[in-house]
C-alpha positions as CSV (number, residue, x, y, z in Angstrom):
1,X,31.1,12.3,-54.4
2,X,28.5,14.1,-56.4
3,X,30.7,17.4,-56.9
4,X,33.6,14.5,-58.5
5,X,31.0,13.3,-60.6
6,X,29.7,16.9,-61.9
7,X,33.3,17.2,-62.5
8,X,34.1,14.7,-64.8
9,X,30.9,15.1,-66.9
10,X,31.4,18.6,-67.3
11,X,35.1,18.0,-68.2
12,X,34.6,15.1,-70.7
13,X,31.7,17.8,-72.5
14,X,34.1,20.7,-72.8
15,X,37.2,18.0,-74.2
16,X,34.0,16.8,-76.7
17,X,33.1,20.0,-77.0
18,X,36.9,21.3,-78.6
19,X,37.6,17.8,-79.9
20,X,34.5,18.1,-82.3
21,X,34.1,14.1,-81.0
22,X,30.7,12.4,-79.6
23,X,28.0,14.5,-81.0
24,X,25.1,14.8,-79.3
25,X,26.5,12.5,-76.2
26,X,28.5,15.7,-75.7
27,X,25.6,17.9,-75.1
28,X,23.2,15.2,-73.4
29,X,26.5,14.8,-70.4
30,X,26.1,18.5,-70.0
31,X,22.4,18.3,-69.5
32,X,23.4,15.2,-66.7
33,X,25.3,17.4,-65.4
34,X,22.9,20.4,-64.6
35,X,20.7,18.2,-63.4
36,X,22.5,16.3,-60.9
37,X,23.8,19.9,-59.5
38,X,20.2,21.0,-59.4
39,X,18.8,17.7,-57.8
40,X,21.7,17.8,-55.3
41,X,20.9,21.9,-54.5
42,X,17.2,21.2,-54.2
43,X,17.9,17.8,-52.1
44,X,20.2,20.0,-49.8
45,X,18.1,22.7,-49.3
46,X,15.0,20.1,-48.4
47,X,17.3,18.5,-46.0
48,X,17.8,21.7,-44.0
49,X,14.1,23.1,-43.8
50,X,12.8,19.8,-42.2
């Protein structure tokens, strides 16, 4: 579910991206996107030292 997610945002950016549409909102769903992966990673890896 997450990994569909992280998909989507980071496909919508890089359409924004080459579209030249959205502005910012282009580069903010990006940063979204990192940080999901990275909350996910770092919720994974807690998960598995417990």
């Amino acid at each position: 579910m997450i990994w569909t997610i992280i998909s989507i945002l980071v496909v919508l950016w890089l359409i924004g991206l080459l579209a030249h549409i959205g502005g910012a909102l282009i580069h903010l769903l990006l940063i979204v996107a990192v940080i999901v992966l990275a909350y996910k990673l770092v919720t994974k890896n807690r998960a598995k030292s417990v």
